[in-house]
N, C-alpha and C positions, 0 to 999 in steps of 0.2 A: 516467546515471551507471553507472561499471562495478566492482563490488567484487570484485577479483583474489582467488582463494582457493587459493596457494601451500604448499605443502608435503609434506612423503616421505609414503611408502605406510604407510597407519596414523596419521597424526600429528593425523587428526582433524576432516578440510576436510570430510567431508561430516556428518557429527555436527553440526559447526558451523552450518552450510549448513542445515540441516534446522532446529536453533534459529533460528536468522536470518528464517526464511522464514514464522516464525507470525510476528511482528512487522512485518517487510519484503516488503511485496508484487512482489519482482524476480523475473523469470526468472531461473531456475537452467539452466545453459549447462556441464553436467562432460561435461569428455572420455570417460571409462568408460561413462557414458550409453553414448554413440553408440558406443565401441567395440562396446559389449552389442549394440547394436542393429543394427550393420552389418560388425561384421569376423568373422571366423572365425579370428584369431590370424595370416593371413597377411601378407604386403608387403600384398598387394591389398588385403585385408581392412581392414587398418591403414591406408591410402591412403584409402580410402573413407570409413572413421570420422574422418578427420581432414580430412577437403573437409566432411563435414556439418559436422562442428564448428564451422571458421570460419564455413562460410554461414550460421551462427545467432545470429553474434554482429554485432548491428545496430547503427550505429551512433546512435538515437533512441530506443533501447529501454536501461529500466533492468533492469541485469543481474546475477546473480553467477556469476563463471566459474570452474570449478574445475580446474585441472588442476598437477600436480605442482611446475613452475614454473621447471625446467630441461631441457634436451634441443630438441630442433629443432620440438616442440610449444611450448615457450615462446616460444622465438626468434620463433617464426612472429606468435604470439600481437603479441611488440612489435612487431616490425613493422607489423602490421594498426592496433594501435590506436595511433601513433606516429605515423598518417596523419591521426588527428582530434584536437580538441582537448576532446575528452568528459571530463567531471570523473572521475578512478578512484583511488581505495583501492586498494592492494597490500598484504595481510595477507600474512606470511608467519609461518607457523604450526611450531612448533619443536617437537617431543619427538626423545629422544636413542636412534640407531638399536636399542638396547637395547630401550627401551619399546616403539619399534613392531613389535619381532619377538616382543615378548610380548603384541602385539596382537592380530597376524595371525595365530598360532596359533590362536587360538577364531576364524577368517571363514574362509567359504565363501569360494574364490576363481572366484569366477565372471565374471572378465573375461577376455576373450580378446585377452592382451595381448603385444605385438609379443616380451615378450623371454620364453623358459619361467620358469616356474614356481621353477627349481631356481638361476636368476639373478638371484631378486629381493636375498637379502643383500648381492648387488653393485651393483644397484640405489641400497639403501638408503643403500651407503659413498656413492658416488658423491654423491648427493642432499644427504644430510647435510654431504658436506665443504663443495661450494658454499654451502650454506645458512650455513654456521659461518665462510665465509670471507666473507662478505658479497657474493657474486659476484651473488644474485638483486636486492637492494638497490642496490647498483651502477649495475645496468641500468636500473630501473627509476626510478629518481632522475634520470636523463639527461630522460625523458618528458616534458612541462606538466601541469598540471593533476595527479599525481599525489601521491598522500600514502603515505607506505611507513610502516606501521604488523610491527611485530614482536612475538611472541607466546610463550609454552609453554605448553602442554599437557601438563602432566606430572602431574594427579590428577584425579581426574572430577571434581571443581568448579572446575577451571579453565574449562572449555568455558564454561558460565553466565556467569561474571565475564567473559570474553572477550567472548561474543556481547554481554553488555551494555554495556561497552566501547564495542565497535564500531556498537552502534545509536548510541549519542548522535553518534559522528562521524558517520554517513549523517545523521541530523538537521541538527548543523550544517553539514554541505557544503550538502543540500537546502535549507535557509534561505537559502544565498549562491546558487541557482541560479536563473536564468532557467524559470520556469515552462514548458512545452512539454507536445509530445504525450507525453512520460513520463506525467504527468498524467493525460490520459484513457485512456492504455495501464492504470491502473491502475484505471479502472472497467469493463474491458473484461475482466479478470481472471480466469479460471475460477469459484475461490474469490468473489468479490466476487458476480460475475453468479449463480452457485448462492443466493442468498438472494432475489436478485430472480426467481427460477424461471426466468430466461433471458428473460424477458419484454421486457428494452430490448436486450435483446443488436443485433438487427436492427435498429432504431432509432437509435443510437446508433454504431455501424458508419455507417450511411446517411450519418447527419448530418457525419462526421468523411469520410470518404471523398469526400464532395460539396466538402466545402471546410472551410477552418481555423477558421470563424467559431463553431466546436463551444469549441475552446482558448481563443480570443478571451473566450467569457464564462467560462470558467474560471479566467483569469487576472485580470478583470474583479472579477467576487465575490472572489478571494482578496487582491486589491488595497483593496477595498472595505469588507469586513469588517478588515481590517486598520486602515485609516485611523479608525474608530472608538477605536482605544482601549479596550477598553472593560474596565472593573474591577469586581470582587465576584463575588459566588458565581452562574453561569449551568448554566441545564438546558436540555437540548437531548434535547427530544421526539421519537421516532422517530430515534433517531441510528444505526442500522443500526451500519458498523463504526465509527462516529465518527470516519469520515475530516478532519473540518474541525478537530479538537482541536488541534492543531497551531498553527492559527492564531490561538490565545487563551491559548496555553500561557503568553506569557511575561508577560502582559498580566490576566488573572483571579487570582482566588483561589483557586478551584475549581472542576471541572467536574461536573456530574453528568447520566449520561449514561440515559435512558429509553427501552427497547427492548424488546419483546415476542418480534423473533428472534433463537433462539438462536444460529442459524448464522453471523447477524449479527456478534454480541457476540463470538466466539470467535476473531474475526479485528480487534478492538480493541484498539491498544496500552496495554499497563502503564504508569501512571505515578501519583507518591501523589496526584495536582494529578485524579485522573480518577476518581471512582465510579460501577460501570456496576448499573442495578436496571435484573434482568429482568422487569418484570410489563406488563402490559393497562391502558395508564391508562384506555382507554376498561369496564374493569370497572365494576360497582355499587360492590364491597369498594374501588374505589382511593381511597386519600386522601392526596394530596403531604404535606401538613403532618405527619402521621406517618411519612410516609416520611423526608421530611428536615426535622432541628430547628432546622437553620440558615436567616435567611435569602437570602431568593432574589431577585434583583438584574436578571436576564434569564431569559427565556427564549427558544431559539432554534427555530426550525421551518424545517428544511431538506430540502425534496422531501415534505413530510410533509401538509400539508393538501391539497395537489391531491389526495388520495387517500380524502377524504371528503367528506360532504353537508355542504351548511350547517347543516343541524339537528346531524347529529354534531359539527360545529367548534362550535357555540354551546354544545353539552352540555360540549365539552372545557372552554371558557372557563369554564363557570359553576363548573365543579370550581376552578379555580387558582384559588389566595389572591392578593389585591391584588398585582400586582407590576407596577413602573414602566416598562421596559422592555424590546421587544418586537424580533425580527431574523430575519426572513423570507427566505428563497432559496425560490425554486418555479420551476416551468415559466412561461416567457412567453407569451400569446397574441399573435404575432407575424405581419409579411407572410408569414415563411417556415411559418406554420401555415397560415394563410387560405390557401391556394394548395395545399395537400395536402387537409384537413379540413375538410368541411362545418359542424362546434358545434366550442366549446371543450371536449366532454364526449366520451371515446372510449368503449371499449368497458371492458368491467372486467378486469382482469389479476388472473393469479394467482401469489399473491407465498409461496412456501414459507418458514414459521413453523419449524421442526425439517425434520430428516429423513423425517419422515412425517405432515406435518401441513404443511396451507396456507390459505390464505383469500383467498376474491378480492375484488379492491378497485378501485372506480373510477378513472380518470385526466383529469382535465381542468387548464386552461390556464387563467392568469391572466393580468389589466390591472391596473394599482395600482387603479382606483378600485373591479375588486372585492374586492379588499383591505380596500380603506377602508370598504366597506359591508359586509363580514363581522366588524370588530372595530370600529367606531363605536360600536354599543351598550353595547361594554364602557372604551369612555372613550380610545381610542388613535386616535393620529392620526400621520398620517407626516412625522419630518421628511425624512429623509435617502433616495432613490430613485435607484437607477441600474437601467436596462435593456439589455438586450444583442439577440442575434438569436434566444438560445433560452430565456436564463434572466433573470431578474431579481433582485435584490436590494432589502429594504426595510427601514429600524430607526424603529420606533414608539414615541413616549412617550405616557404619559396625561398 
């Protein structure tokens, strides 16, 4: 998916962009980027930042691109993406040439931009007529797959309501979209990968470069847990950023989301349906039932038990109050493990908790039936299993 971020100099596209991107984990793709980065204000210069630009704009990669959204960088722009049928948003974002020159008074201008300095007001006419005459909207309405979204900016709480606006549409487009390597683009993530200390970064590379059977169970699990159904209030144990919320949003009650890193947590969407408690369930002090008054319907464990001992999983269980059931995703012990890996048990990784704090934690691979012989004791039994080439999926009743 590509979310177009149009609009005149000052009007707010990366203000915006910078909101957007605590919530939306897309590459950001702004022209001024790479001008900074590669021109020196010249033809040549300006030539150069604008070959990167497009080279960066993939057509498999979820993106937001920003750039003005007139002149012969935009032109270039439709055409490139006029060639795919990739789902894209066209935000064009409006303040009136007025506001933005009482913008750009307080910024450093530190781009080195093809036209001086002393021609940006003529810039700004320019920009704005098109915009006010519908000439960017025009264009981009010819396109498939696009949605031309319009906007102002015209008081600092506009940006907010916009940006929030605009997530719920990236929501529902990504509901209507064909799951793909977007997907694992999005666990490959700077931000995402800094929580797990960088630890599967290689691993996970590996697995996807070798071949697509990575998305396969991706697409898999999210097909999987979907077909449940499933209603009432669920917590979900080690939910790092609570990437999978999403797929229970419209379906539960409530979510409530259990995590110890913070870095995690910080990179979790807003929503009232989601309450994230930072603490240690495996604490002495922890106790669910005063944590939440409500009760509790599921629980879910996603990548979260392969990362301890059975004694610690049996300590977890004996903490939790009765609850019915149970919704498992882990690592598979699979042919494509046996053939790398001598045990299901690797070495211990270390998984960074804050910015300066980490803890290292084992990783080993599961079979349903060790599943079944880690929570038998506590009365749960599997109905529902599907296995893939790397992950699995499993929902437990007692």
């Amino acid at each position: 998916m590509k979310i177009l971020v149009f609009g005149n100099v000052g009007s707010g596209k990366t203000t915006l962009i910078s909101l957007l991107s605590k919530s939306v984990l897309f590459e950001v793709v702004a022209i001024d980027d790479f001008r900074r980065k590669f021109s020196d204000g010249s033809k040549e210069g300006e030539t150069e930042a604008r070959k990167q630009f497009f080279a960066s704009i993939k057509k498999n990669k979820n993106q937001f691109i920003e750039c003005i959204g007139v002149g012969k960088v935009a032109d270039e722009l439709f055409e490139l993406l006029n060639k795919n049928t990739v789902i894209a948003i066209c935000l064009i974002l409006h303040a009136s040439k007025e506001i933005c020159i009482n913008r750009l008074a307080n910024r450093v201008w530190d781009i080195p931009f093809p036209e001086a300095v002393e021609n940006v007001p003529s810039l700004l006419e320019r920009t704005e007529s098109k915009i006010q005459s519908g000439e960017i909207a025009a264009t981009w309405s010819k396109r498939n797959n696009t949605t031309i979204v319009y906007k102002q900016n015209i008081a600092t709480e506009d940006i907010e309501l916009i940006g929030l606006d605009l997530i719920k549409l990236i929501k529902r487009k990504r509901r209507g979209q064909k799951l793909s390597m977007n997907d694992i683009e999005l666990m490959l993530h700077e931000d995402v990968q800094k929580y797990y200390g960088n630890e599967y970064l290689h691993y996970q590379k590996e697995a996807i470069e070798s071949n697509n059977k990575f998305i396969e169970d991706r697409l898999m699990i999210a097909k999987f847990i979907s077909s449940l159904d499933l209603k009432g209030n669920l917590i979900d144990i080690g939910s790092g950023r609570c990437q999978w919320f999403y797929l229970f949003e419209n379906t539960i009650n409530h979510y409530f989301a259990i995590e110890v890193n913070r870095i995690a947590l910080s990179l979790a969407p807003k929503n009232n349906k989601l309450t994230i408690i930072n603490q240690n369930i495996f604490a002495k002090q922890f106790n669910l039932r005063q944590i939440i008054k409500e009760q509790i319907d599921i629980v879910f464990f996603s990548f979260f038990l392969s990362h301890f001992s059975d004694n610690s999983i049996q300590v977890l269980f004996k903490k939790l109050p009765p609850i019915n059931s149970l919704l498992i995703v882990d690592s598979l012990w699979s042919k494509n493990h046996e053939a790398k890996y001598p045990t299901k048990m690797l070495a211990k990784i270390k998984r960074k908790t804050s910015e300066t704090e980490s803890i290292e934690l084992p990783k080993r691979f599961f079979e349903h039936f060790d599943i079944e012989k880690l929570v038998k004791p506590f009365g749960y039994t599997i109905e529902k299993l599907h296995e893939g080439n790397y992950w699995f999926a499993c929902f437990l009743k007692r």
